[in-house]
C-alpha distance (Angstrom), angle and dihedral (degrees) to the residues before:
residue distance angle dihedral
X1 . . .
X2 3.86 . .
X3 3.46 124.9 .
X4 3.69 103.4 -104.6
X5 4.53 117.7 -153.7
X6 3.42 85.4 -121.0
X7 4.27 94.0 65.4
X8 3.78 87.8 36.5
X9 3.80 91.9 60.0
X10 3.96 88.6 46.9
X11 3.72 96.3 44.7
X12 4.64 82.8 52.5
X13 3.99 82.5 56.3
X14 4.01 101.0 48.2
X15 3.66 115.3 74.6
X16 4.01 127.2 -112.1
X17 3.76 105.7 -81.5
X18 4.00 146.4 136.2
X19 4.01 86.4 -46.9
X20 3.58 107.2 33.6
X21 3.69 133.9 62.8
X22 3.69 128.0 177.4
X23 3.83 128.7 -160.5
X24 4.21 128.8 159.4
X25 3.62 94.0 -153.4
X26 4.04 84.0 176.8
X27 3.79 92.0 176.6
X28 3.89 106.8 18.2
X29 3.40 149.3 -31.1
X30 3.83 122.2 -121.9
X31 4.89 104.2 -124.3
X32 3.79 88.6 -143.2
X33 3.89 95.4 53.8
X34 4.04 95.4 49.2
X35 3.81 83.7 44.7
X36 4.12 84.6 63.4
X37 3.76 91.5 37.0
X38 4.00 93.1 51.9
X39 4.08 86.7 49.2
X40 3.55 100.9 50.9
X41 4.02 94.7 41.9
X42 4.07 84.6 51.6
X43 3.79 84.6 48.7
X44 3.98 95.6 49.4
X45 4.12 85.0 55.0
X46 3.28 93.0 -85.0
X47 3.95 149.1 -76.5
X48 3.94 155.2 139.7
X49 3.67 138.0 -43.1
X50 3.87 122.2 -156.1
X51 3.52 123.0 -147.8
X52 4.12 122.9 -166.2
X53 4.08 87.9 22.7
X54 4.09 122.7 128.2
X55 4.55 95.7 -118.9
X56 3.82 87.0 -147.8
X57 3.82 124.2 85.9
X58 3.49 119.4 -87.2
X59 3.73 85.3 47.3
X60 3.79 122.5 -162.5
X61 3.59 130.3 176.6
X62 3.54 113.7 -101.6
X63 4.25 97.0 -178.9
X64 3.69 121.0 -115.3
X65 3.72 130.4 -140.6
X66 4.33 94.3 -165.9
X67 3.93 110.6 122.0
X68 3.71 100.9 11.2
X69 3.92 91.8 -168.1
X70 3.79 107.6 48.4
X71 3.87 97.1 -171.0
X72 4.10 88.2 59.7
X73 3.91 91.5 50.4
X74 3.90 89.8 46.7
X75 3.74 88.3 46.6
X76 3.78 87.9 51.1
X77 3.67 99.0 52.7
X78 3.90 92.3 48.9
X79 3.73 87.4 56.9
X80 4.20 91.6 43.3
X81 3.66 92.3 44.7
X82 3.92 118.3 19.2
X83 3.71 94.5 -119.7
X84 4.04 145.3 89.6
X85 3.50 112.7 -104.4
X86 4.18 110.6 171.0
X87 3.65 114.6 -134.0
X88 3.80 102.6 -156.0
X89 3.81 122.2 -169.5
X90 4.31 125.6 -154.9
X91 3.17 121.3 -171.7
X92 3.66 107.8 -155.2
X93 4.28 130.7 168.6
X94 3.74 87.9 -106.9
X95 3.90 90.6 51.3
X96 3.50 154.9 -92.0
X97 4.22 123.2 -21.9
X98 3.35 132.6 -157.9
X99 3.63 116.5 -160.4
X100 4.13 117.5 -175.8
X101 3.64 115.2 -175.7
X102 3.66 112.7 -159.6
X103 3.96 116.1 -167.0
X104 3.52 120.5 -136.6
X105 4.01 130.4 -95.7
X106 3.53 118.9 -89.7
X107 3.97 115.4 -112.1
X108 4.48 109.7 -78.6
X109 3.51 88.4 6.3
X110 4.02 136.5 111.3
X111 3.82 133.7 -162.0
X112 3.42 120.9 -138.6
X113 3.99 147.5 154.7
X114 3.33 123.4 -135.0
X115 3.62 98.5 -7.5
X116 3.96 94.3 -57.7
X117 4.10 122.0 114.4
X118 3.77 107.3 -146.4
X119 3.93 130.3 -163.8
X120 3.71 135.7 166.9
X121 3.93 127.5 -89.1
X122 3.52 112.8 -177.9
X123 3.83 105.2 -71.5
X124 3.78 102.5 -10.5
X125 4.03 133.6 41.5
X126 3.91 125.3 -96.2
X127 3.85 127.0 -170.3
X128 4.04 119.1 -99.0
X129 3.75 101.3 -104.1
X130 3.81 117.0 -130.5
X131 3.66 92.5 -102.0
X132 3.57 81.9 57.1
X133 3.41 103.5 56.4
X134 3.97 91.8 36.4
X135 3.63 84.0 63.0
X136 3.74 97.3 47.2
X137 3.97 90.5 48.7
X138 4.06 86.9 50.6
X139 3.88 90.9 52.6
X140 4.45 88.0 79.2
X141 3.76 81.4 110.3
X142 4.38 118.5 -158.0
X143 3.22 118.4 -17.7
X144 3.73 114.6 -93.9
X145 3.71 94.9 -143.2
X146 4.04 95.3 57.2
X147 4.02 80.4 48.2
X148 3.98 107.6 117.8
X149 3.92 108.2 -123.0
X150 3.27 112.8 -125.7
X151 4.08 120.2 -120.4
X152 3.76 89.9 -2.1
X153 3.84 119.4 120.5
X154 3.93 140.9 165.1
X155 3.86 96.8 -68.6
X156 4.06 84.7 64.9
X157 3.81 91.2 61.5
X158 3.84 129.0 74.8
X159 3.96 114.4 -113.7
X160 3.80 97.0 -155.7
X161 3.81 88.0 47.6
X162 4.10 86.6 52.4
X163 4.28 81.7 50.3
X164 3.64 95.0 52.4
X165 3.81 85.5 53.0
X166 3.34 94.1 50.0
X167 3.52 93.4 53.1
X168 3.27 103.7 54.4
X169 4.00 92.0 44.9
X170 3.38 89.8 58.6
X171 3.89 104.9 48.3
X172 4.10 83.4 35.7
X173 3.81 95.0 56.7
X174 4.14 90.6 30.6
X175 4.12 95.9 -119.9
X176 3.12 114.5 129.0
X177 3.84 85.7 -179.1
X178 3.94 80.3 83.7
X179 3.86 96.4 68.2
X180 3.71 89.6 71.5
X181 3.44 106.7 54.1
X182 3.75 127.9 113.4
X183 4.06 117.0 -113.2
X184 3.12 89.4 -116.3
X185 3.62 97.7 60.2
X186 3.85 88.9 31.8
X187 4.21 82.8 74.5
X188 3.74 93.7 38.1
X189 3.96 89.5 61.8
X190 3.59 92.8 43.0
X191 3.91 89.6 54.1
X192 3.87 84.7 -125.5
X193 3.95 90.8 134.1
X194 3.45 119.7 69.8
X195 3.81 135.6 -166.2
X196 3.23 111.2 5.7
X197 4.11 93.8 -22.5
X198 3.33 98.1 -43.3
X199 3.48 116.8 162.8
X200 3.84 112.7 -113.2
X201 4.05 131.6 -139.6
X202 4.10 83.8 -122.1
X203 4.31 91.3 53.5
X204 4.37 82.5 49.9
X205 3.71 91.3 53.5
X206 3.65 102.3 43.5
X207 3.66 90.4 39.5
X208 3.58 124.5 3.6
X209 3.83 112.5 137.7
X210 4.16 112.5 -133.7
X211 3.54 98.7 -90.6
X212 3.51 95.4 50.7
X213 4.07 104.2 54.9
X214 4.07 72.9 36.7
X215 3.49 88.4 68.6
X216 4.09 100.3 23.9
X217 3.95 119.8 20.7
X218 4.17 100.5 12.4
X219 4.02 81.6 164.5
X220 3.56 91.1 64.0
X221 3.52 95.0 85.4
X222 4.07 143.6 96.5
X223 3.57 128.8 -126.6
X224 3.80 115.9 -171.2
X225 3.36 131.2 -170.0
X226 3.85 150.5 -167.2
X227 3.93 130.2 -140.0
X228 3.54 121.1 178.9
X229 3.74 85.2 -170.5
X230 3.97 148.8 17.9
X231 4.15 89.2 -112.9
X232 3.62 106.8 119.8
X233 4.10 112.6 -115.0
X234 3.62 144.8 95.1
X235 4.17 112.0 -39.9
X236 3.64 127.8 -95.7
X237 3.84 89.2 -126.6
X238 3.65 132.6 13.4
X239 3.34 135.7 169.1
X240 4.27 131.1 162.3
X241 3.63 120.5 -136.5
X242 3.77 109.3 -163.4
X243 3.53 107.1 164.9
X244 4.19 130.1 80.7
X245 3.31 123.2 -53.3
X246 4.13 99.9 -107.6
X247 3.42 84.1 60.7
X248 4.11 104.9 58.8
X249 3.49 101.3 19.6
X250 3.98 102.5 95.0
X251 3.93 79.4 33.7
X252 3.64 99.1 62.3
X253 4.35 92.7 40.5
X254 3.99 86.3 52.4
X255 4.03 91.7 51.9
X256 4.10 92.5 37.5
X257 3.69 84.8 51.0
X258 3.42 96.4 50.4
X259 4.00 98.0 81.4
X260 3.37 85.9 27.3
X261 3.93 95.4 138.4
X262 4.30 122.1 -153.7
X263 3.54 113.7 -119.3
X264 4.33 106.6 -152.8
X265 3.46 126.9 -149.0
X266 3.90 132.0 -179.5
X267 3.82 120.9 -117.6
X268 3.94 113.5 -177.1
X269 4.04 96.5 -69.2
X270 3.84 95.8 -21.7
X271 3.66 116.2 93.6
X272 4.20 104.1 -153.2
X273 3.91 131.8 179.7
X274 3.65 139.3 -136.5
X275 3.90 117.8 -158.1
X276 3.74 110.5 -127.3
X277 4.19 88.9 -123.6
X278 3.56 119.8 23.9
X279 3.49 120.6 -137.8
X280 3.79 98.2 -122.2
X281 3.74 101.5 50.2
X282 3.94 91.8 47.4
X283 3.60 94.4 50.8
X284 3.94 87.3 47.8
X285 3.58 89.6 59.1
X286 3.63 93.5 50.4
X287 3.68 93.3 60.4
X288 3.23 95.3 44.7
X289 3.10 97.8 54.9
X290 4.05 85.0 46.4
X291 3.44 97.1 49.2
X292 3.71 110.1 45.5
X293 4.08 112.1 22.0
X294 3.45 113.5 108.6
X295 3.95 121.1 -93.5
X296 3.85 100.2 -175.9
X297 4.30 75.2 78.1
X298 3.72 121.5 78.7
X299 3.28 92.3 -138.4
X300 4.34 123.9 122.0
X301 3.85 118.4 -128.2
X302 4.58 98.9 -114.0
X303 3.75 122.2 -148.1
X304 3.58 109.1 -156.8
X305 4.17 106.4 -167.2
X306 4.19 109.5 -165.5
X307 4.01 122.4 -178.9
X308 3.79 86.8 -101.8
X309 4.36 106.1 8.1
X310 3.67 138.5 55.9
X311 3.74 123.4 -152.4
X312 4.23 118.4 -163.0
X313 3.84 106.5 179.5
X314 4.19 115.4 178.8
X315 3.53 122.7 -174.3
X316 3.93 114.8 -102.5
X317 3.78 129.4 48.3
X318 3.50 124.4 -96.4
X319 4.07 107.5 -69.7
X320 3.84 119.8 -85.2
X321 3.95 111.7 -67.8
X322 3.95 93.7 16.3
X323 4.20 118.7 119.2
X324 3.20 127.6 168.1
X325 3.38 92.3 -100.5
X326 3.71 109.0 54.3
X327 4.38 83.6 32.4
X328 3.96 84.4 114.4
X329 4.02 104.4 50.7
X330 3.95 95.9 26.9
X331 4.16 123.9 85.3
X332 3.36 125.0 -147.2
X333 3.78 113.8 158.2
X334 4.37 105.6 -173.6
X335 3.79 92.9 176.1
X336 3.28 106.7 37.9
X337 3.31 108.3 166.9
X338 4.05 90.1 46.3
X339 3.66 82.9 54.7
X340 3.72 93.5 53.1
X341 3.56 90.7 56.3
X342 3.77 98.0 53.7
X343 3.52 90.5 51.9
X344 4.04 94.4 54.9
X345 3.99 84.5 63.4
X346 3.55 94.7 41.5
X347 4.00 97.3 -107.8
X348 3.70 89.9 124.6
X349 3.68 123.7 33.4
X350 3.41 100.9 -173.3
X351 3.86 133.5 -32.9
X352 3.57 119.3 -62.5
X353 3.73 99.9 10.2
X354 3.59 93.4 111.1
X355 3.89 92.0 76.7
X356 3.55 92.0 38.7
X357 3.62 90.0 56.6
X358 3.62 96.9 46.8
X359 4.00 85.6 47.7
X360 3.64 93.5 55.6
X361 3.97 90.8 47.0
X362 3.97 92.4 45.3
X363 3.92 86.1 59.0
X364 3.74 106.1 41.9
X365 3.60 86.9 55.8
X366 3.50 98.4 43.3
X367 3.74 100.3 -113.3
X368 4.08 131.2 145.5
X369 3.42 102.7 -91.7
X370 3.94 118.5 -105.3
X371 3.95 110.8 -70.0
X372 3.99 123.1 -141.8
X373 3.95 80.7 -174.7
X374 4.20 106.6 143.2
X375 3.84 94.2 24.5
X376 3.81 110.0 144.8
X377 3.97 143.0 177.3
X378 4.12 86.2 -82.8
X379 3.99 101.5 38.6
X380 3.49 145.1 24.0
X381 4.28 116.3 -137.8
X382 3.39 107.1 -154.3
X383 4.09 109.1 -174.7
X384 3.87 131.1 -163.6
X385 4.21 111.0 -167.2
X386 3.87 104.8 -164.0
X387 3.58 95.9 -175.6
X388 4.06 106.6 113.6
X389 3.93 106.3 -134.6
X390 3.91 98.0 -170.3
X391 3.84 120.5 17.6
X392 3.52 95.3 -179.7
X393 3.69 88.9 65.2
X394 3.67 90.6 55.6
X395 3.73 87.0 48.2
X396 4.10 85.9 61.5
X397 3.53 97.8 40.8
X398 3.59 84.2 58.7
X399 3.45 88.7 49.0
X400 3.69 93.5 58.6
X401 3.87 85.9 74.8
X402 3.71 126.1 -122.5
X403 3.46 95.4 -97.7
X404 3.64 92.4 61.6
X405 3.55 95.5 41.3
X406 4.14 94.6 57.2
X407 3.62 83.7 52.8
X408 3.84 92.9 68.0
X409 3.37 136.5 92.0
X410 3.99 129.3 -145.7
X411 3.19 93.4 -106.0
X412 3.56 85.2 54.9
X413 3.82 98.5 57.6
X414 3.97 85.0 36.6
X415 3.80 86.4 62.2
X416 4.18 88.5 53.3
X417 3.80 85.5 48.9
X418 3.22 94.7 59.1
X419 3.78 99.0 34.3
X420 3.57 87.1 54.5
X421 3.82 98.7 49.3
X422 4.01 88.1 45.5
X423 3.61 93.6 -116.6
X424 3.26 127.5 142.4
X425 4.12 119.4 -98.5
X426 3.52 120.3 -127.9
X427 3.92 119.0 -125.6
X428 3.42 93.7 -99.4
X429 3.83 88.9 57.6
X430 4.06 99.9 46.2
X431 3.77 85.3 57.3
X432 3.97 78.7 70.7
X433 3.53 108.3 50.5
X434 3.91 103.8 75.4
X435 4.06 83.3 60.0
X436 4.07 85.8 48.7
X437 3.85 88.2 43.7
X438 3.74 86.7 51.1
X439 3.56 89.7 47.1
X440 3.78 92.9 59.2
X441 4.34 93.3 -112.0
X442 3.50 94.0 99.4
X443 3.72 141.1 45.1
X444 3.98 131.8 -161.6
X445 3.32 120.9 -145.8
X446 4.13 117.8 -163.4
X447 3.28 132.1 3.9
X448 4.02 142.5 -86.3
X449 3.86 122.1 -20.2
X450 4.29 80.7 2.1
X451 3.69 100.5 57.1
X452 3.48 115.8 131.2
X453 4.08 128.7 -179.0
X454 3.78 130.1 -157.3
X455 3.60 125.1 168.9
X456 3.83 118.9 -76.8
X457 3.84 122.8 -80.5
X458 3.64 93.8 -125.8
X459 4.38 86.3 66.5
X460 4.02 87.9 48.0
X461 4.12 89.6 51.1
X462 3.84 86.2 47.9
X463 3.93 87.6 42.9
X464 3.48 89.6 54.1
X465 4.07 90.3 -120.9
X466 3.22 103.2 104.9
X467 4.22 85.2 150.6
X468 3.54 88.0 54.3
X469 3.77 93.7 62.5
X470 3.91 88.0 44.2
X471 4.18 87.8 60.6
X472 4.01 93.9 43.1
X473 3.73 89.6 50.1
X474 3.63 95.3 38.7
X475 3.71 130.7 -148.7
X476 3.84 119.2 -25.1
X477 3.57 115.2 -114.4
X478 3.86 102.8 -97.2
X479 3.95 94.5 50.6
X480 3.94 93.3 51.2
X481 4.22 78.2 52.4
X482 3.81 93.7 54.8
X483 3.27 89.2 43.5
X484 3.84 94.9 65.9
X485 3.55 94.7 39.0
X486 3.85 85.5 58.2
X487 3.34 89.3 51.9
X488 3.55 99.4 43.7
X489 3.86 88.3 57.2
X490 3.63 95.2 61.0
X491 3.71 92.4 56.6
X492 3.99 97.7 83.4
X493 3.94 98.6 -139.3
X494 3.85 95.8 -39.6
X495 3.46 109.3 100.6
X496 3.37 120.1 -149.4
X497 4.07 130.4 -112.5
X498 3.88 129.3 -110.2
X499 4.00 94.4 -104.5
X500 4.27 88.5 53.5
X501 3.86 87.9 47.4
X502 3.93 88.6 54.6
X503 3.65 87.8 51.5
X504 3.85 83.3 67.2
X505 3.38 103.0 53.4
X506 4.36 97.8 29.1
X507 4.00 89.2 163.8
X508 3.86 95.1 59.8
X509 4.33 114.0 78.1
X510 4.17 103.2 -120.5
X511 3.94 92.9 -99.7
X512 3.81 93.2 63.0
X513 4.09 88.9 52.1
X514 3.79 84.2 43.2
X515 3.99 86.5 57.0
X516 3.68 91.1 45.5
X517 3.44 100.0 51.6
X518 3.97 87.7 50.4
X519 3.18 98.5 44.1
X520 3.94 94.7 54.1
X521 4.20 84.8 44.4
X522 3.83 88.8 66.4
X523 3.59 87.6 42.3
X524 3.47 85.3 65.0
X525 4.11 90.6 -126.1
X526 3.87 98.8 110.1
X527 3.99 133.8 22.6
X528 3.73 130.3 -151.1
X529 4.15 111.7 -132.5
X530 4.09 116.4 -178.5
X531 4.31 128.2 28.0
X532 3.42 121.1 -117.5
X533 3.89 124.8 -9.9
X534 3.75 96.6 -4.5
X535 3.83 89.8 49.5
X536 4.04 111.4 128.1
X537 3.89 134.1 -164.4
X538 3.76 108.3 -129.0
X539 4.23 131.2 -175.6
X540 3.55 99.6 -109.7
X541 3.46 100.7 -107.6
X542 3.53 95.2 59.6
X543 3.85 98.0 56.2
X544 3.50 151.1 21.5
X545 3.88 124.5 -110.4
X546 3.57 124.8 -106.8
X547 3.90 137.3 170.3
């Protein structure tokens, strides 16, 4: 609601605290500092910044020309910081007021820009200290899925869902014991009744029938659908699956799979094909998406199915602490007693293997790897590309063998991502490559501080680029020697220097021209006249050789 005189006048009487901030900002008002301001007041639980106010008690409003079209600055701050923050403008006979309402933090989570946690301290902004944030992160309070439900109760869950469960535990844990118990007892063991038999959030998600997360948990639900196209407009296909997850999940795979379109690739005189979305990283996604969005938000989970993408957006960020970046190492489990469950029937092996699995699969076929491009404070965009970008790197991956392959890691395949896109590996991935060089996927070239790796000549011969490995590894060893011969020759008697000898060879560092240039010395092919700066490299014939 509007900012009525009346709460103006009573926010001028209260002092400057966790809700209220004060600045006169006469003139302007530098973006980047409200940025910081509307952080740390978020951080602090919350409250409102005054613009074209006095900061010292008795406060009076002074008018403030700073951000002379609200609606742009609140548009700004959305896009720097994922969030609404109102922008409200007075216009009073004293002057102009800026009012900025910034919303509070959700629960376990922090807001930031650019990596950096801000609160207040006293006139200026400090850092969050790592306590701080610890304590934040530790504030995701119980887990909504182990949560009793309220006035729900067996009849709202699906018995052949419960069966399906059952099965699975009991082939998954090997006792067969399992296939004869009661449903009933079936949830007890699973911990899927609470208090006293209490039906939990977790049982209405696995199993709830469509009356029952009707009536109880109508977010918990999936809504997939099918584009032909990027033009805006109502889907070729949709179709809602509100009920628990046993009961839609082979369901939605069968209709996914349905335009799910061969990709065919050439492999000497065998023709072989690639499906445009595998089985294993779609499903993957799915529970995901199951397992860890955030069901306190009314949201639905939305399958978007493209000729050659797949979109899976859930409600909720990622969890407190989790990036995109450190998504494969970190753990963050927000249901965890829905996650439990899924591991008892072998759906989830352990956390965060799903994305390492669909990873793994995005590489061995020669895929873009998964994208977390578009994922905001309120959502998490989770997207598949099934469009194969090189298939004679799938041919050499499958070259490899599978025995080698199982033996890798992700960070092993993320290494011949990277190597393959001629990017540069973090440190976490060169720790991998003399295992991939071992492996025969990878060769080094040089030695020490000047080692260098590319992938291995036998995946550029099946790439068809076999002058393509000759530029990454460079010039063997007796052409970069004719090389300065031939460009010793030229030089008339002069020689030439060190530095104009590095010109020559630009992709080799200065010691491995300095080893060169040695080595051809005792060779007896070149000789070094001069010390120092006014040192010259001469054929041998045409000097003497000196240290």
């Amino acid at each position: 609601m509007p900012t009525s005189l009346t709460q103006l006048q009573q926010w001028l009487l209260e002092p400057e605290g966790q809700r209220l901030e004060f600045k006169e900002a006469k003139q302007n008002y530098h973006f980047e500092t409200l940025v910081k301001y509307c952080v740390a007041l978020a951080n602090e639980g919350g409250g409102t910044m005054v613009l074209g106010v006095t900061d010292k008690r008795p406060r009076r409003v002074v008018g403030t020309q700073a951000f002379e079209e609200p609606g742009r600055t609140e548009a700004g701050l959305h896009q720097r910081l994922g969030h609404r923050i109102p922008v409200e403008e007075m216009r009073l006979p004293e002057g102009r007021v800026l009012v900025v309402h910034v919303p509070s933090r959700l629960p376990g989570t922090a807001w930031n820009v650019d990596g950096s946690y801000f609160k207040r301290a006293g006139d200026d902004l400090a850092p969050l200290a790592d306590h701080e944030l610890r304590a934040i992160f530790a504030e995701g309070g119980p887990d909504f899925s182990a949560q009793p439900c309220p006035g729900a109760t067996l009849a709202d869950l699906e018995p052949e869902s419960i069966a399906l469960f059952r099965e699975r535990w009991a082939k998954k844990s090997g006792d067969a014991r399992r296939y004869e118990l009661s449903d009933l007892q079936t949830l007890r063991d699973a911990e899927l009744l609470v208090e006293g038999d209490q039906v939990s959030y977790a049982a209405l998600i696995l199993f709830g029938t469509r009356a029952g997360l009707t009536r109880w948990l109508a977010q918990a639900e999936l809504v997939f659908e099918y584009r032909s196209s990027e033009a805006a407009g109502p889907a070729a296909d949709r179709e809602e699956y509100r009920a628990g997850f046993f009961a839609w999940q082979d369901a939605l795979w069968k209709k996914i799979n349905l335009r799910n379109d061969r990709q065919s690739y050439q492999d000497d005189f065998f023709r072989m094909d690639l499906p445009t979305f595998d089985e294993v990283p779609v499903r993957e996604a799915l529970l995901n998406a199951v397992a860890h969005r955030d069901y306190r938000l009314g949201g639905s989970i939305f399958v978007r199915q493209f000729a050659k993408r797949l979109e899976v957006v859930s409600p909720g960020g990622l969890p407190p602490g989790i990036t995109p970046e450190n998504i494969i190492d970190q753990q963050y489990p927000r249901n965890r007693r829905l996650a439990e469950a899924l591991g008892r029937c072998g759906l989830i092996e352990r956390s965060g293997q799903g994305l390492n699995l669909m990873m793994e699969s995005a590489v061995r076929q020669g895929k873009p790897l998964p994208s977390f491009a578009g994922t905001a404070a309120h959502e998490v965009r989770l997207t598949l590309e099934g469009g194969v970008r090189n298939p004679a790197f799938v041919r050499f991956m499958e070259r490899l063998g599978e025995e080698t392959l199982r033996s890798f890691s992700t960070l092993d395949y993320l290494a011949l991502e990277r190597l393959h896109q001629e990017k540069e590996l973090a440190p976490s991935l060169k720790e991998r490559l003399p295992g991939l060089v071992a492996a025969g996927a990878v060769e080094s070239i040089g030695r020490g501080k000047n080692t260098r790796y590319i992938l291995s000549e036998a995946l550029y011969a099946t790439l068809g680029a076999r002058g393509t490995h000759t530029r990454q590894r460079g010039l063997d060893r007796e052409t970069n020697k004719a090389l300065l011969i031939k460009h010793l020759s030229k030089q008339e008697g002069q020689g030439a220097p060190l530095a104009e000898l590095r010109q020559v060879l630009p992709s080799l560092p200065e010691s491995a021209v300095r080893d060169l240039l040695r080595e051809m010395r005792t060779e007896g092919q070149l000789a070094l006249v001069g010390e120092r700066r006014w040192a010259r490299w001469h054929l041998a014939q045409r000097g003497s050789s000196k240290d």
